[in-house]
C-alpha positions in Angstrom: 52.2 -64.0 -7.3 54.7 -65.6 -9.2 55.6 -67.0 -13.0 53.8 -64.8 -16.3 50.1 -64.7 -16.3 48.7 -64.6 -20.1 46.7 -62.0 -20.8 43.5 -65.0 -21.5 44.0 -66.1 -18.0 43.8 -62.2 -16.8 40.5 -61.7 -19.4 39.2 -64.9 -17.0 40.2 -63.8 -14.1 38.2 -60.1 -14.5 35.4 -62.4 -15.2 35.7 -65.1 -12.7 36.5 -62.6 -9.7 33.7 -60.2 -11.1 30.7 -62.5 -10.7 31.7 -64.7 -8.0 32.3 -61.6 -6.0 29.0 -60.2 -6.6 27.2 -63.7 -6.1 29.3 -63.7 -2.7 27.9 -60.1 -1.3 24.3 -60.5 -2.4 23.7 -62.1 1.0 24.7 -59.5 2.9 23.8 -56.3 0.3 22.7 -53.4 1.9 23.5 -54.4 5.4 25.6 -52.4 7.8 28.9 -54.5 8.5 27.8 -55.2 12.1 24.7 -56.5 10.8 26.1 -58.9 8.0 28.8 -59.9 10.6 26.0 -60.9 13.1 24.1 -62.7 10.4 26.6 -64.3 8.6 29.9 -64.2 10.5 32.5 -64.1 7.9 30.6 -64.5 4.7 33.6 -66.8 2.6 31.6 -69.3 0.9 28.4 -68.7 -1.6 24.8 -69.1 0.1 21.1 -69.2 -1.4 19.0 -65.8 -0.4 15.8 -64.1 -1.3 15.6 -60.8 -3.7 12.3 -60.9 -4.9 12.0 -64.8 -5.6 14.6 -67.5 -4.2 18.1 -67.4 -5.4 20.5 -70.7 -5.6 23.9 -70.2 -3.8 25.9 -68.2 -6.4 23.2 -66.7 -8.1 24.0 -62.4 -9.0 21.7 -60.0 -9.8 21.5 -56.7 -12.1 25.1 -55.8 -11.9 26.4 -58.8 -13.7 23.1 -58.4 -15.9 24.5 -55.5 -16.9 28.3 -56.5 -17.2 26.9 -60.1 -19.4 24.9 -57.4 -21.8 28.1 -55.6 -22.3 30.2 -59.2 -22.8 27.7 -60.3 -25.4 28.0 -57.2 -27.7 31.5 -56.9 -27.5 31.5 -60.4 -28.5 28.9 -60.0 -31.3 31.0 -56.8 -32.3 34.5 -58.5 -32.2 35.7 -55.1 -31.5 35.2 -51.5 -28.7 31.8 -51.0 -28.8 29.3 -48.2 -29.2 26.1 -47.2 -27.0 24.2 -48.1 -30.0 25.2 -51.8 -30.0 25.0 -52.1 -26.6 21.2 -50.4 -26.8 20.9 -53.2 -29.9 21.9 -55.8 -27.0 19.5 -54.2 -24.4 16.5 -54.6 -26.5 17.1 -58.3 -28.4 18.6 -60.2 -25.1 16.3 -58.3 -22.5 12.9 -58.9 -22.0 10.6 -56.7 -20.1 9.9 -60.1 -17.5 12.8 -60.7 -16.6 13.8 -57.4 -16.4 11.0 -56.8 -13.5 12.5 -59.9 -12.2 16.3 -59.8 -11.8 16.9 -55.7 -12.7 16.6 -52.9 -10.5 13.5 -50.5 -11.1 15.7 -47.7 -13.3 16.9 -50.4 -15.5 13.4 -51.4 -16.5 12.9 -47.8 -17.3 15.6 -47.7 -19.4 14.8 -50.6 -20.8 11.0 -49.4 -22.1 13.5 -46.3 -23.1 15.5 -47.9 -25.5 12.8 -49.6 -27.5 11.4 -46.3 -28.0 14.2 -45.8 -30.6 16.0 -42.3 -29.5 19.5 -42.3 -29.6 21.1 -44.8 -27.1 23.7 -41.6 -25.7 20.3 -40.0 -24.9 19.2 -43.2 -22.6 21.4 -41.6 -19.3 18.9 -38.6 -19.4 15.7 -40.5 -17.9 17.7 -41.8 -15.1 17.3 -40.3 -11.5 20.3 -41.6 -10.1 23.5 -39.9 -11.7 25.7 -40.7 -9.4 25.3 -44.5 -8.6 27.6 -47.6 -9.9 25.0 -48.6 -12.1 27.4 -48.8 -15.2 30.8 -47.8 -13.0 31.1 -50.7 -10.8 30.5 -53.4 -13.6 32.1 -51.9 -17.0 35.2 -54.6 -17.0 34.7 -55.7 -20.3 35.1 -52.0 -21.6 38.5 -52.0 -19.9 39.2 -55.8 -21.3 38.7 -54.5 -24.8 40.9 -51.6 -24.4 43.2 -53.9 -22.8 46.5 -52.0 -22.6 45.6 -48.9 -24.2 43.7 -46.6 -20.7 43.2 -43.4 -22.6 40.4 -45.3 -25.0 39.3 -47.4 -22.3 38.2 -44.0 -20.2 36.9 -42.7 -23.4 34.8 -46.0 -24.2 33.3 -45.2 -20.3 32.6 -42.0 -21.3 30.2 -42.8 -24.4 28.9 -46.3 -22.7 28.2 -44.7 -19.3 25.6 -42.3 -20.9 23.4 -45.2 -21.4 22.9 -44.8 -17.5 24.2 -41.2 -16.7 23.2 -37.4 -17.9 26.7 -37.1 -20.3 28.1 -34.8 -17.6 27.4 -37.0 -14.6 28.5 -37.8 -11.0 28.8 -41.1 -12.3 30.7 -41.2 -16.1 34.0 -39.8 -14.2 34.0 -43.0 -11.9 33.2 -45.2 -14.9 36.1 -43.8 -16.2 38.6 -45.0 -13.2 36.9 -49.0 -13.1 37.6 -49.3 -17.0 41.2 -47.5 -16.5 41.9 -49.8 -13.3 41.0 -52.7 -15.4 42.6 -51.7 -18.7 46.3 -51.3 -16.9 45.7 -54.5 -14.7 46.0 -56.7 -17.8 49.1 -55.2 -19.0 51.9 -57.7 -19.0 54.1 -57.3 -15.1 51.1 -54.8 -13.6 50.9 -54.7 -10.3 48.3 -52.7 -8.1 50.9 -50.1 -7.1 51.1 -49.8 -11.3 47.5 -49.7 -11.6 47.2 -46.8 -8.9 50.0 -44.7 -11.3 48.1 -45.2 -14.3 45.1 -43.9 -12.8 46.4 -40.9 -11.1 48.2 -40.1 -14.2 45.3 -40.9 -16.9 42.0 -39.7 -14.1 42.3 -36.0 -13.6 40.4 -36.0 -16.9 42.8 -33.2 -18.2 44.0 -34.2 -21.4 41.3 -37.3 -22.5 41.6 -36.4 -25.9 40.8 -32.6 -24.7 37.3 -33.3 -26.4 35.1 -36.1 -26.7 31.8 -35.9 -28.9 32.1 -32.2 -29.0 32.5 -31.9 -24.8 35.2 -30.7 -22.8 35.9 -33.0 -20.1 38.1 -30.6 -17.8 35.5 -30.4 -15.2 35.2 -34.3 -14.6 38.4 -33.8 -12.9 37.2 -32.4 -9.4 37.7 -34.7 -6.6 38.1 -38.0 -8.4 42.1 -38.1 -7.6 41.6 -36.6 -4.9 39.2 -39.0 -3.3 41.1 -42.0 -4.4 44.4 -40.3 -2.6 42.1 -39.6 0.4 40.6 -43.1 0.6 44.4 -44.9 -0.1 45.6 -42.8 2.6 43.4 -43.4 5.4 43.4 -47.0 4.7 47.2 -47.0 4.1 47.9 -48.7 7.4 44.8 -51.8 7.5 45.7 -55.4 8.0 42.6 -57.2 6.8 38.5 -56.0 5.9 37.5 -55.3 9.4 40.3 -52.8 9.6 39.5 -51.4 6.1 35.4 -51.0 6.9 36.0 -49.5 10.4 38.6 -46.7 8.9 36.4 -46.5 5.8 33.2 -45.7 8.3 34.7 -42.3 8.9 34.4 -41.2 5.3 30.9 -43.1 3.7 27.9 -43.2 5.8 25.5 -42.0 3.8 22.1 -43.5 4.0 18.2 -42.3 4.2 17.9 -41.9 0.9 17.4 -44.4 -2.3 20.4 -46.5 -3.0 22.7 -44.5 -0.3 24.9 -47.2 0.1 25.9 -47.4 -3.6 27.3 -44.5 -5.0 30.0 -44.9 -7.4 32.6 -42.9 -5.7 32.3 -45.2 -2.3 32.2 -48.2 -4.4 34.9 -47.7 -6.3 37.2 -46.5 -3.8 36.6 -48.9 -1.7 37.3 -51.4 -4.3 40.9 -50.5 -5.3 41.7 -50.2 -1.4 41.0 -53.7 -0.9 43.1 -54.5 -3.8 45.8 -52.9 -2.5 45.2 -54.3 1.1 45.1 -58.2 -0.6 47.8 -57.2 -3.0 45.4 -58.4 -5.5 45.2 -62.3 -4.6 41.8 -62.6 -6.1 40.5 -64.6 -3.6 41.3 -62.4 -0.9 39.6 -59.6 -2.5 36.1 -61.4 -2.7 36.2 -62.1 0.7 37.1 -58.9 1.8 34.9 -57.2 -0.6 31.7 -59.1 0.2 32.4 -58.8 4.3 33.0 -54.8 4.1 29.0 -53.8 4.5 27.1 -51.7 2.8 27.2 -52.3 -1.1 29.1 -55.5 -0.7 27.8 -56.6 -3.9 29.6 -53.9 -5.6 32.8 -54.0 -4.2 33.0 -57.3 -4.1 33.0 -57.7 -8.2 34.7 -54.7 -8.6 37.6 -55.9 -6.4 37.7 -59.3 -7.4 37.5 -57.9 -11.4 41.0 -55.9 -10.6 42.5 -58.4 -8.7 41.9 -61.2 -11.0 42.6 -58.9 -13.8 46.4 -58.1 -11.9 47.1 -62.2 -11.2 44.5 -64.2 -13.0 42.3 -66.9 -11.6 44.8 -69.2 -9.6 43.7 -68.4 -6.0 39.7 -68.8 -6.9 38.4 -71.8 -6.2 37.3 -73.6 -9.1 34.3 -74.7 -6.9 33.1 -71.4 -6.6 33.0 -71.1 -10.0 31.8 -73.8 -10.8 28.4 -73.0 -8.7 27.9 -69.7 -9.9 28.3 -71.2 -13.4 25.3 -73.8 -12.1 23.3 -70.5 -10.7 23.2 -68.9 -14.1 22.7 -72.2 -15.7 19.0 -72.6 -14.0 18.5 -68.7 -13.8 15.2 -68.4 -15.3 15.6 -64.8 -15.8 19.1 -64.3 -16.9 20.3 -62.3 -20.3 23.2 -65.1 -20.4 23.8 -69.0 -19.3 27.0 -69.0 -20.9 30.0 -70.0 -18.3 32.3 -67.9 -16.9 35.0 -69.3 -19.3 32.9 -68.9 -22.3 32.4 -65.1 -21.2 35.9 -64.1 -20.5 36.7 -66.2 -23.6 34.5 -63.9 -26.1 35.7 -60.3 -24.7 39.5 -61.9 -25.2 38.7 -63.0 -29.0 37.1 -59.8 -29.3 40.2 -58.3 -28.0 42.4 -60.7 -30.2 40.5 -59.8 -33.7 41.0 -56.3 -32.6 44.6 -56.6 -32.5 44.7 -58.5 -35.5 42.8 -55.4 -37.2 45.3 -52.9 -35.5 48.5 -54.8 -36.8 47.1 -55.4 -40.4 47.0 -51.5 -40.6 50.0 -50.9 -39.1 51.7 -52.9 -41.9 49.9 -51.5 -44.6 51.0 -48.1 -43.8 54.2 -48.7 -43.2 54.7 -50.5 -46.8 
């Protein structure tokens, strides 16, 4: 990487490496390595499959679903959000269709949920699956936001991630550490071994504002640092993805039981251990997400969301884009046919009015 990468160019690379990650690794989601290997060989170029109902070549599924529902009420909000307008998002640019259609069972669940009216922090309660990266592995946009400023971006996860987790969940910590990640990457000069600082220092949980909505958050410090130290450690020493999946086999096998390959804590590690392998060249980091097995979706848009946050979009192919732009574009189902561009280019005049809002009351008060 070399020359200074604005901060709009970081917003569209989050975006960009996001969803052309994930439309990558729906090919292969859910396969062992060996078996995506033996299917596709190296899987480095977008390719039609079925889920359901036939999907163009760059076509993604609930993840982004979710991450475009948070992009659209940051961008109606022009500001950090609440789980109310998110719920308010849910319910207008949703339908129950195309929910059966491109969602995953849980999220039509939710969604019948939140038209029921109860508060939207309530939502996380009448899901089974606490632990999963339903919200963790695509909540860039809270970190875009909070672009700069960690501590708010963890707490932002916190509130937001009870729309799909029990408040004290398995899977509001590790929401926590994707909207960190992506909050430091777009700091002006950050690198991934800067990123990894921030979230050691800011992830034990210890001091996020002590309390948050009248909860103590001390106990969401177990294991997180110490699984991200584990998992950077094994992999300390791997040359490319079938290095990383092989040393990663030893620690995430777990399977037999629904959505075993997409717990947040595997995802997520996994994710920032390919950054670190790629040294967050954004292309890279697709490839190697979508060709590590398992939930390749998942780490495929959350490491190409970090990486392209660190260095922008430079080393994605605008034809990439450019297709998965076309999927969404005749995506019957979709909450969004907006562009990647147009996206990333709503969460960073979001960001912008924020910091307009932020400066104008810093020079009032210090009149």
């Amino acid at each position: 990487m070399s020359g200074i990468i604005s901060l709009q160019d970081k917003f569209y690379g989050c975006i960009a490496g996001s969803q052309v990650g994930a439309a990558l690794g729906a090919p292969a989601q859910g396969l062992t390595w060996q078996n995506s290997e033996s299917e596709f060989g190296v899987l480095d170029q977008l390719k039609p499959y079925e889920n359901g109902w036939f999907r163009e070549a760059g076509t993604t599924g609930s993840g982004i679903e979710r991450q475009k529902l948070l992009i659209t009420a940051i961008s109606e909000r022009q500001d950090r959000i609440s789980a109310e307008d998110v719920r308010a998002i849910w319910v207008s640019d949703m339908t129950m269709k195309a929910a059966e259609k491109i969602m995953e069972p849980y999220d039509v669940g939710l969604l019948a949920v939140a038209n029921s009216g109860i508060p939207a922090r309530d939502l996380g309660k009448y899901c089974d699956y606490a632990g999963l990266n339903s919200f963790a592995g695509y909540c860039h946009p809270v970190g875009l936001i909070n672009a700069g400023d960690v501590k708010n971006a963890i707490r932002d996860a916190f509130e937001l991630g009870q729309l799909y987790y029990a408040s004290r969940s398995y899977g509001v910590k590790w929401s926590g550490v994707t909207a960190a990640a992506i909050a430091s990457a777009v700091k002006p000069g950050a690198t991934i071994d800067s990123v990894i600082k921030d979230l050691f220092t800011n992830c034990d949980y210890s001091d996020v504002g002590a309390k948050i909505d009248g909860y103590k958050y001390g106990y969401l410090r177990d294991n997180v640092i110490d699984e991200l130290e584990s998992g950077l450690k094994l992999t300390a020493g791997c040359r490319d993805f079938r290095e990383l999946r092989e040393a990663f086999d030893k620690s995430y096998r777990g399977c037999g039981v629904p959505y075993g390959n997409s717990f947040a804590n595997e995802v997520v590690t996994k994710a920032i251990c390919v950054v670190r392998m790629v040294n967050a060249n954004v292309h890279d980091a697709i490839i190697a997400g979508a060709n590590m097995g398992r939930d390749s979706v998942n780490v495929a848009a959350l490491a190409g969301g970090i990486a392209g946050a660190i260095s922008g979009a430079a080393a994605l192919p605008e034809s990439l884009i450019r297709q998965v732009d076309y999927a969404a574009g005749v995506n019957k189902y979709t909450c969004s046919k907006r562009t990647i561009r147009e996206q990333a280019e709503g969460v960073y005049q979001a960001f912008q009015s924020r910091l307009h809002t932020i400066n104008k009351f810093v020079e009032e008060m210090l009149v």
